[in-house]
C-alpha positions as CSV (number, residue, x, y, z in Angstrom):
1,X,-12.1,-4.3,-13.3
2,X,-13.9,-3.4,-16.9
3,X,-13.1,0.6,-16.8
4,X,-9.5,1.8,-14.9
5,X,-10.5,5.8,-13.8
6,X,-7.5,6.3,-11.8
7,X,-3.9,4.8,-10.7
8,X,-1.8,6.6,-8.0
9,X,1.3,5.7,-6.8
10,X,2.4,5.8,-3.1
11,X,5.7,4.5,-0.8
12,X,5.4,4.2,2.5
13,X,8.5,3.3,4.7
14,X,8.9,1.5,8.2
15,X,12.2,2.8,9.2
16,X,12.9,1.2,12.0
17,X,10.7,-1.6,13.0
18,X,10.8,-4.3,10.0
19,X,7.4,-4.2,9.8
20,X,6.3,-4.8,6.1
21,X,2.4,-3.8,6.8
22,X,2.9,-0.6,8.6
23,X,5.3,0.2,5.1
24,X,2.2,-0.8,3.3
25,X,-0.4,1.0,5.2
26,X,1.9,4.0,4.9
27,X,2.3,3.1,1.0
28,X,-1.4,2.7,0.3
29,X,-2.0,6.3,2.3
30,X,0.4,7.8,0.6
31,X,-1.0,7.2,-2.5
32,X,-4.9,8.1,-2.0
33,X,-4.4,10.8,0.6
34,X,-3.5,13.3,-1.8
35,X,-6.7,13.7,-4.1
36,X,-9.9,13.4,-4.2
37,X,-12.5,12.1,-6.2
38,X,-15.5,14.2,-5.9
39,X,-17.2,13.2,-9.0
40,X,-16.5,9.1,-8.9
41,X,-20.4,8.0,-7.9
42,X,-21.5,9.5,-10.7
43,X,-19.9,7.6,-13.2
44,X,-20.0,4.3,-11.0
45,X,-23.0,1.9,-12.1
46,X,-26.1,2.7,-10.2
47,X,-24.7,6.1,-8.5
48,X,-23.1,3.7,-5.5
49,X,-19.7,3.5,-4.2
50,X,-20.1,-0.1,-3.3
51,X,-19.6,-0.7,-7.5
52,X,-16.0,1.3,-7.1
53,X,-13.3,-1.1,-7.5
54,X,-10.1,-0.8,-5.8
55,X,-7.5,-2.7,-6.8
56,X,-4.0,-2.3,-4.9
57,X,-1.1,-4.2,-5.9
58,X,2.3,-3.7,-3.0
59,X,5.6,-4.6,-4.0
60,X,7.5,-5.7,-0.9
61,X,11.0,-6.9,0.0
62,X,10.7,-9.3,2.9
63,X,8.4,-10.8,5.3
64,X,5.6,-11.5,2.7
65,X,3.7,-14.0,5.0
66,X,3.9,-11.4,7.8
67,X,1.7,-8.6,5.4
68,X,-1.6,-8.0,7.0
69,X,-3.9,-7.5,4.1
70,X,-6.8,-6.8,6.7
71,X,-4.9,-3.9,8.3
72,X,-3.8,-2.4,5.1
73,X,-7.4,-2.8,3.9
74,X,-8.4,-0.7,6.5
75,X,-7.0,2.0,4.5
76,X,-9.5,2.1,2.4
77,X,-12.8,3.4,2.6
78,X,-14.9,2.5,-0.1
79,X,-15.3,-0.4,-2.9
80,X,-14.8,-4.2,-3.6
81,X,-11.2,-4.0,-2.7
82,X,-8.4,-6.7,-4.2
83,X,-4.8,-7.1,-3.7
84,X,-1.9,-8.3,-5.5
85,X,1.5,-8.7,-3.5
86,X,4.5,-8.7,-5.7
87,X,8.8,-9.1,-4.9
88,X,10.0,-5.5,-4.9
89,X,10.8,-2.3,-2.4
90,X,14.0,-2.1,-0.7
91,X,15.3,-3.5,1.9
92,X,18.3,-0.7,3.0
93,X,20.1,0.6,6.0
94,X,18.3,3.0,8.1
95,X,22.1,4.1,9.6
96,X,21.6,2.4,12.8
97,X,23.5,-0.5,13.9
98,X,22.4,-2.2,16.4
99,X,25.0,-1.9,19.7
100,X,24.0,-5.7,20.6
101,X,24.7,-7.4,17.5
102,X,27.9,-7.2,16.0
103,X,28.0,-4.7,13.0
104,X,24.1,-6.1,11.8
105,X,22.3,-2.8,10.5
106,X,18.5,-1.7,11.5
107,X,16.9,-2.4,8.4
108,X,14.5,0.4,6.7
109,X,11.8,-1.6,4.8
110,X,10.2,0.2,2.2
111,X,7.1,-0.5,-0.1
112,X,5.6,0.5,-3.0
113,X,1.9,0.5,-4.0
114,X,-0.2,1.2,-6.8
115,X,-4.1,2.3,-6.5
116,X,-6.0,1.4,-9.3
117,X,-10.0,2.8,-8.8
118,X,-12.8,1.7,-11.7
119,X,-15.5,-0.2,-12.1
């Protein structure tokens, strides 16, 4: 990416499940669901959104080879979109433990993304 327009931050949490994509997915929404960028094709070469590129980077805390970079892509609607999957979150207790294993905590998984948009 030449030219960095915008960066937003996002964290998404799976509370329950352990599931390190749906953290993601929620991560990456969380960061692009609150703007908009109205005026981004003008600036982009040749007026099109296809030259927009997104470049998300997710730090997660376990469970790296089960992240689903097609789901979490999905997320995104427009631009050459690239990822870059770092150590990081949190891994903490959601307060649950579970009644059939013997004082092993539900695990909240959370992730954090950031959304860089440019050309």
């Amino acid at each position: 990416m030449d030219k960095r327009m915008f960066i937003e931050i996002g964290m998404g949490v799976d509370l329950h499940g352990q599931n390190v994509t749906k953290a993601a997915v929620r991560a990456v929404q969380n960061a692009i669901h609150h703007n908009s960028m109205p005026g981004i094709r003008s600036v982009l070469p040749g007026n099109d959104l296809a030259n927009m590129k997104v470049h998300v980077r997710l730090a997660v805390p376990a469970d790296r080879d089960r992240l689903d970079l097609d789901v979490v892509r999905e997320e995104l609607p427009y631009g050459q979109i690239s990822f870059e999957v770092i150590d990081g979150g949190m891994l903490t207790s959601s307060g649950i433990v579970l009644a059939d294993k013997d004082d092993v905590n539900d695990l909240a998984y959370v992730v954090i993304a950031s959304v860089e948009v440019g050309y």
